[in-house]
Legacy VTK file of the C-alpha trace (Angstrom):
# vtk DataFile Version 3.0
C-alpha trace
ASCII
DATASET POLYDATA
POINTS 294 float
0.000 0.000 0.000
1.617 3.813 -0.775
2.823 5.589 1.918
2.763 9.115 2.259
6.375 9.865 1.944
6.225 7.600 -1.651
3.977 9.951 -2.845
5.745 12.948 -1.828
6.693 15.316 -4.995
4.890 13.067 -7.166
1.803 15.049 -9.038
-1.778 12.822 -8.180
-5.128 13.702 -9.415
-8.684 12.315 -8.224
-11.255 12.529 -10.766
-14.460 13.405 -9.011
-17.392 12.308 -11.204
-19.060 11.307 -7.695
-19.498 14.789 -6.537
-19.908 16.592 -10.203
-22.975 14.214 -10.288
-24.319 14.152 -6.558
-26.479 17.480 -6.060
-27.850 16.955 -9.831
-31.660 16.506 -9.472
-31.968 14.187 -12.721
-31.494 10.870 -12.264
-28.694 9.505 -14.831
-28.955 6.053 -16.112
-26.419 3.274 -14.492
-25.628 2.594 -17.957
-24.959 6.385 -18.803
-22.715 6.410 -15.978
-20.638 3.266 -16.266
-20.370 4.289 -19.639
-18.553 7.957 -18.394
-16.613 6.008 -15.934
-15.102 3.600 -18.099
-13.915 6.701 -20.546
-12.704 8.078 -17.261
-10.209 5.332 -16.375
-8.723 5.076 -19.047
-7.408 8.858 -18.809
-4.777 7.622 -16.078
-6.052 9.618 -12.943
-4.353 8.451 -10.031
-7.415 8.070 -8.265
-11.226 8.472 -9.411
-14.148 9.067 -7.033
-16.582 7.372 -8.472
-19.880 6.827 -6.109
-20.968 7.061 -2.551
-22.296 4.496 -0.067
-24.891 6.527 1.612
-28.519 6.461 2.340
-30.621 6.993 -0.875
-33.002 9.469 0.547
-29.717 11.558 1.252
-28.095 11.506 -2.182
-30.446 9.741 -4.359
-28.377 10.411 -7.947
-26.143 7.648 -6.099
-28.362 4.827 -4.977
-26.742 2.922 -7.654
-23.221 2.952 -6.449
-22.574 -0.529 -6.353
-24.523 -1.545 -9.707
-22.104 0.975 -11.443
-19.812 -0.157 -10.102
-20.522 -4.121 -11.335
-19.963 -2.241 -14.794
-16.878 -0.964 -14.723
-13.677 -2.453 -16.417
-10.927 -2.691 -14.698
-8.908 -4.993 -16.370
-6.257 -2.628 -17.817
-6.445 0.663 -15.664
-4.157 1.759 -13.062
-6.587 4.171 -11.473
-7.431 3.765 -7.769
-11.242 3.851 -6.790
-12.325 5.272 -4.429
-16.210 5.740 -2.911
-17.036 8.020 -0.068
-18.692 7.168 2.945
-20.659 8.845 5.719
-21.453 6.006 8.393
-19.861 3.145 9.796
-22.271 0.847 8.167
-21.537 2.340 4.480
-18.180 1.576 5.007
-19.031 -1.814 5.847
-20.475 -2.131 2.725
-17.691 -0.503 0.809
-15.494 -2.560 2.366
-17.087 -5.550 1.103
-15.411 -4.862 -2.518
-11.961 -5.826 -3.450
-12.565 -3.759 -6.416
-12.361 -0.553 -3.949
-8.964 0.602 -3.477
-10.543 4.027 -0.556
-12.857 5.387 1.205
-13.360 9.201 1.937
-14.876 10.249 4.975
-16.133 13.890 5.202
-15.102 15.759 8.746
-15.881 18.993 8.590
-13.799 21.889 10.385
-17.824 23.645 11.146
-20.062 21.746 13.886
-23.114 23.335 11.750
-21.765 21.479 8.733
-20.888 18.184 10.396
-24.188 17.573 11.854
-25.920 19.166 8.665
-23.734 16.503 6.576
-23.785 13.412 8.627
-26.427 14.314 11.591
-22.671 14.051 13.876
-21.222 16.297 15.883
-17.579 16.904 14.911
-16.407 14.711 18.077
-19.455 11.885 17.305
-17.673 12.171 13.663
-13.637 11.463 14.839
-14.947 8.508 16.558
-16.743 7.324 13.388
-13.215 8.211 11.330
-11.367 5.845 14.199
-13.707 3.032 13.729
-13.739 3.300 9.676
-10.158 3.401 10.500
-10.092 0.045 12.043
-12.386 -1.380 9.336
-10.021 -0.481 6.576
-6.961 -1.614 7.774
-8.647 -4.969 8.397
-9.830 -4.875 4.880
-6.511 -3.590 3.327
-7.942 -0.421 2.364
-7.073 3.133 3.003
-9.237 5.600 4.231
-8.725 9.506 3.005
-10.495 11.829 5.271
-11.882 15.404 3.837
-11.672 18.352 6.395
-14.383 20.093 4.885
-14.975 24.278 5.198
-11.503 24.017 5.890
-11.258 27.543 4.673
-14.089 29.082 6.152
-17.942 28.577 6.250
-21.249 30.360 5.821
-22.714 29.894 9.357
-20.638 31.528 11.725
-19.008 28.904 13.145
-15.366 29.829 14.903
-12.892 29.212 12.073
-8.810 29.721 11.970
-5.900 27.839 10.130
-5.254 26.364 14.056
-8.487 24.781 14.148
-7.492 23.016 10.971
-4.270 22.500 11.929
-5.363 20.864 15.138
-8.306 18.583 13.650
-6.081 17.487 11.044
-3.463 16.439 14.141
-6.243 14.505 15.699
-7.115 12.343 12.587
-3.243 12.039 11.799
-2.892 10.579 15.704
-5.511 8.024 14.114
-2.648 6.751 11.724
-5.071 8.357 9.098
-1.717 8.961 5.842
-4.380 10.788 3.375
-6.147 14.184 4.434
-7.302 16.224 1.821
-8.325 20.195 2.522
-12.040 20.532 0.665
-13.553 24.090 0.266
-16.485 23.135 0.211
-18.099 26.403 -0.773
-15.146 27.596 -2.522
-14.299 30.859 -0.176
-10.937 29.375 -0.524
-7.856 32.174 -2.287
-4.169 32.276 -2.165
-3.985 34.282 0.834
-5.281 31.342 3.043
-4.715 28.285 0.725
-0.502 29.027 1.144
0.165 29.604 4.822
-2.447 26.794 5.734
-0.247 24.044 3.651
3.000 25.396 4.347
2.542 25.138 8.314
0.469 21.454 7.803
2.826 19.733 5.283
5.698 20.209 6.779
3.919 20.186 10.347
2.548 15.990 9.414
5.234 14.618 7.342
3.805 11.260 7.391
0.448 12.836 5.790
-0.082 13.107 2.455
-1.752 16.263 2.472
-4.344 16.807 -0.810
-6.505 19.663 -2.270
-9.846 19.814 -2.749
-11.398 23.311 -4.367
-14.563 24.412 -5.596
-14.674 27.648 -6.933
-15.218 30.009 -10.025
-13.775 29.597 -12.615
-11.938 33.206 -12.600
-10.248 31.964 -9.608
-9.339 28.353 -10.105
-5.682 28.599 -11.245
-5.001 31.165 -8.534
-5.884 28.651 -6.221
-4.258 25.527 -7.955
-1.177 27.771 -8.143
-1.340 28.719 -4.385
-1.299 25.015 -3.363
1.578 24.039 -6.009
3.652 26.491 -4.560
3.294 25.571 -1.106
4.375 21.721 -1.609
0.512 20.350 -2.108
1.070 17.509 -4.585
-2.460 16.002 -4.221
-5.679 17.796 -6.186
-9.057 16.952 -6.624
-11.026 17.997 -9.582
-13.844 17.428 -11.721
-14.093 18.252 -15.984
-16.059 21.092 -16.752
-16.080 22.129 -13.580
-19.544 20.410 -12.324
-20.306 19.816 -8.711
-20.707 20.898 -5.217
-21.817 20.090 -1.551
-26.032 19.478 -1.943
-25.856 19.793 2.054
-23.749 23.120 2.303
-25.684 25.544 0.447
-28.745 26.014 -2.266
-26.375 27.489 -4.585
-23.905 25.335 -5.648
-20.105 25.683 -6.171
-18.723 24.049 -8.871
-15.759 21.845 -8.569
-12.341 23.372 -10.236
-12.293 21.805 -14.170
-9.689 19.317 -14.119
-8.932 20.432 -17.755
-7.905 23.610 -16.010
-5.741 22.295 -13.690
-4.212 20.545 -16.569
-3.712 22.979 -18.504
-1.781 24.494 -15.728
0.330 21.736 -14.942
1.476 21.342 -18.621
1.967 24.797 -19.032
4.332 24.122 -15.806
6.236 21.162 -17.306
5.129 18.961 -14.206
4.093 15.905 -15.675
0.450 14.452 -15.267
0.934 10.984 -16.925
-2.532 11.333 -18.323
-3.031 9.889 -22.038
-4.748 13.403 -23.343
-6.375 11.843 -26.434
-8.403 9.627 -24.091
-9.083 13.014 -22.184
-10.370 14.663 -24.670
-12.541 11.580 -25.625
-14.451 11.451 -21.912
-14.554 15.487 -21.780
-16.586 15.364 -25.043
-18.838 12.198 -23.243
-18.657 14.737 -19.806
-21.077 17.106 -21.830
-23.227 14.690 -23.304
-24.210 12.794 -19.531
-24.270 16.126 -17.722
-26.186 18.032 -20.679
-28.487 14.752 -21.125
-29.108 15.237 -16.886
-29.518 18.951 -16.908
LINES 1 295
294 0 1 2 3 4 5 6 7 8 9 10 11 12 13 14 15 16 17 18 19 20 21 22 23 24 25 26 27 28 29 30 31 32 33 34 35 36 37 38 39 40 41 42 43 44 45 46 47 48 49 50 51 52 53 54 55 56 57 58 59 60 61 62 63 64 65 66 67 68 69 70 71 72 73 74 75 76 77 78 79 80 81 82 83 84 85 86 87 88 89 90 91 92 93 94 95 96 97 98 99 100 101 102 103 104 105 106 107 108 109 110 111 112 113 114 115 116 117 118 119 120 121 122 123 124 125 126 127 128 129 130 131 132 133 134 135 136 137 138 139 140 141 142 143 144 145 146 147 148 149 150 151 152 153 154 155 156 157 158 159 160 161 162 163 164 165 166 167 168 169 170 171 172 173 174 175 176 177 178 179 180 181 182 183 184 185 186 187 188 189 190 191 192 193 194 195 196 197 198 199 200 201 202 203 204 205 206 207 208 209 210 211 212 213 214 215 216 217 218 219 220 221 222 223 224 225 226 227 228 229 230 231 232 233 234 235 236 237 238 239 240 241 242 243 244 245 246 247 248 249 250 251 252 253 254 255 256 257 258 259 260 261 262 263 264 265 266 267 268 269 270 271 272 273 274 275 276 277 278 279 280 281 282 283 284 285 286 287 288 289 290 291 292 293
């Protein structure tokens, strides 16, 4: 299994098709979806998040996570899938896949949030991470936890780079190796996206520390950029920019276009190791499932 420090310098992107499709109000066809995923792997993302193991009633465009998942070829990828979880008992049922390399569990940095997002209080929530924890090292997998609003939220809930800081030591103290920042209303900018990483990276050197940004478009390579330049090697992103949080807010906040961040990468000379003809092939099927659901 990697370890943090292999990863360390080494550019890794997450697909998100999960959470460009989880807050749409359309129902998209298993088929439609397999179909998008299997153009998706064979891109070369390290990682792609491709469904959720939650209740139905909460997130109904994924109630066929694990049918979608019986669809998806494998056989000469090297991406890493990973579904997110909210419960104990969905991560039981994750867990139950070989296919299923992580699982994401979202603790948020805003009690409001937390209990909004998982009906847990952020304490109720660290014990959940602990016994997911447990659950995936039994099973072999790893388990990549999301400090959400970790920039800032909408409900006036305290917030400062030390609460971060010192939630992100507690789930590190779990032997948790893969935290990833999420702005989950995309108030993130360079001013707080740079002094955050460069005090946590180097703060939990056994972490791999990711990024995960929503946010205009106008802003989205000022933020990439911010989180390059501290030593962030990890982003999240999804193409054309769909997404966002259905329990944060009744607007929603796009995810950053991975074509974006690619774009900026290349321009960079840091290498990707994506095949960009098979790119371009699922961003051309990315506008026919999400115009076909909108």
């Amino acid at each position: 299994m990697e370890t943090a420090n292999q990863s360390a310098g080494v550019l890794k992107i997450t697909e998100c098709p999960r959470d460009a499709m989880q807050g749409l109000p359309e129902f998209i066809a298993t088929e439609r979806k397999a179909k998008y995923l299997n153009a998706l792997l064979k891109v070369g993302f390290d990682t792609l998040d491709f469904g959720s193991f939650v209740s139905p009633k909460v997130i109904p465009q994924l109630r066929d996570t694990a049918e979608v998942l019986a669809q998806l070829d494998l056989s000469t990828t090297r991406t890493k899938l990973l579904a997110v979880v909210a419960s104990v008992n969905g991560a039981r049922l994750a867990c139950k896949y070989p296919e299923i390399y992580a699982l994401g569990f979202p603790l948020s940095v805003s009690e409001t949030f937390q209990l909004r997002n998982t009906r847990k209080s952020i304490a109720q929530a660290v014990n959940t991470v602990r016994e997911i924890q447990d659950l995936c090292q039994s099973t072999n997998k790893t388990l990549i936890v999301y400090l959400s609003m970790a920039f800032g939220n909408p409900y006036g809930d305290p917030y400062n780079p030390g609460i971060v800081e010192s939630l992100a030591d507690r789930v590190a103290n779990l032997g948790i190796r893969f935290i990833s920042l999420a702005d989950t209303i995309g108030v993130s900018k360079p001013e707080n996206i740079k002094p955050l990483l460069e005090k946590l990276i180097p703060a939990l050197p056994e972490v791999a520390i990711g990024a995960h940004f929503h946010s205009h478009p106008r802003s989205a390579t000022h933020k990439i950029a911010a989180a390059w330049e501290a030593g962030c090697y990890r982003f999240d992103g999804a193409m054309r920019g769909y997404g966002g949080c259905p329990m944060a807010e009744e607007e929603l906040t796009g995810n950053i276009a991975t074509e974006v961040m690619v774009d900026y990468f290349h321009q960079l000379g840091a290498l990707t190791g994506l095949d960009m003809v098979a790119f371009g092939q699922a961003y051309q099927q990315c506008a026919e499932v999400f115009h076909h659901a909108g």
